[in-house]
VEXLO-476048 format. One record per residue (C-alpha): chain; x, y, z. Coordinates in steps of 0.2 Angstrom, whole numbers. Layout:
N
REC   chain      px      py      pz
REC       A       X       Y       Z
...
***
This chain:
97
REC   chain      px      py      pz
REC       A     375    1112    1144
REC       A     387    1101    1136
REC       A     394    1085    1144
REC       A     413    1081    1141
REC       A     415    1061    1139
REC       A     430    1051    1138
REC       A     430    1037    1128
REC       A     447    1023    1128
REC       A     445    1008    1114
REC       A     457     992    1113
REC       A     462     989    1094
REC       A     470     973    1090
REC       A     488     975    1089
REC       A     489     964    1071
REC       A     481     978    1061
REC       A     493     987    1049
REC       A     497    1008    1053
REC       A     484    1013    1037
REC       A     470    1003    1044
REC       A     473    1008    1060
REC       A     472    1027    1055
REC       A     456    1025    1045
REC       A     447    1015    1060
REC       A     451    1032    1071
REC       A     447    1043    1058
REC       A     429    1034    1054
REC       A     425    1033    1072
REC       A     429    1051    1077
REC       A     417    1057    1062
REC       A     405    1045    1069
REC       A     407    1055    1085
REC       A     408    1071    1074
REC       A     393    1069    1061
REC       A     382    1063    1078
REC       A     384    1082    1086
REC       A     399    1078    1096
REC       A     413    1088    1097
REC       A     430    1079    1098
REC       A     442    1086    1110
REC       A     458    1076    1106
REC       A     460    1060    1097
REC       A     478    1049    1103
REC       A     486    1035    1106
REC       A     488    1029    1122
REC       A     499    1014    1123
REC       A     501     998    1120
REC       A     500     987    1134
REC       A     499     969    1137
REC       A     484     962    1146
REC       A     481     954    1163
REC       A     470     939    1152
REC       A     468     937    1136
REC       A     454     945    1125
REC       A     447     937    1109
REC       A     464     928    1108
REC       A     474     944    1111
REC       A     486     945    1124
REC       A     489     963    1121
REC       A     485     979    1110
REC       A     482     998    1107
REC       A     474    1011    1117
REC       A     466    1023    1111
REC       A     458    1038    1121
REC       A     446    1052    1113
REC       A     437    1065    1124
REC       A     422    1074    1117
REC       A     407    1084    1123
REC       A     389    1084    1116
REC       A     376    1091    1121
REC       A     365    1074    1121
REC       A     370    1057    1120
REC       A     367    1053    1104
REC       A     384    1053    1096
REC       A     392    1042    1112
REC       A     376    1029    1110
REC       A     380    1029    1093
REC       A     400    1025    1095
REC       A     393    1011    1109
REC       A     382    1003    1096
REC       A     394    1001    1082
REC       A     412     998    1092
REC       A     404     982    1100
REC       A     399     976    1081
REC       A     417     982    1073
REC       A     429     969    1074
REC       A     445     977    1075
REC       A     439     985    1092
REC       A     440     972    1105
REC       A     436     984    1122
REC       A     428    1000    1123
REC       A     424    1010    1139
REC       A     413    1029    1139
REC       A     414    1039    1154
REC       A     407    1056    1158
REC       A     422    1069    1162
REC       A     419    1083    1176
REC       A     430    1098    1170
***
């Protein structure tokens, strides 16, 4: 049985709209060529932050839900988010539907 995830990321508001784009794009198909199945992809806001992070005082969130039916693909989108720079908070979070 498959397992629905939600996953919101932080990007840093200073990145241009086409760098943006490409960021979401590569880490959906990093979901996608991983077995997961994304759901929905979108913006949330952008929202200023209680304290700042990595010098930021605010930025964009992004939310994705998937389902897969391991944890391979999620793993995989932990592993490289913390090393990708334009990310500066990511959170995964198993849905019940």
């Amino acid at each position: 049985m498959a397992t629905h995830y939600e996953i919101t990321y932080i990007i840093k508001p200073d990145i241009d709209d086409d760098a943006k784009a490409a960021l979401i794009e590569r880490f959906d198909k990093i979901l996608s060529d991983n077995g997961a199945t994304v759901d929905d992809s979108k913006d949330w806001a952008k929202r200023r932050f209680a304290y700042e992070i990595n010098h930021y005082r605010e930025g964009t969130y992004h939310v994705v839900n998937v389902h897969a039916d391991d944890d391979k693909a999620v793993n995989e989108f932990d592993r490289l988010s913390k090393i990708e720079p334009s990310i500066l908070r990511h959170m995964i979070v198993t849905r019940e539907d």
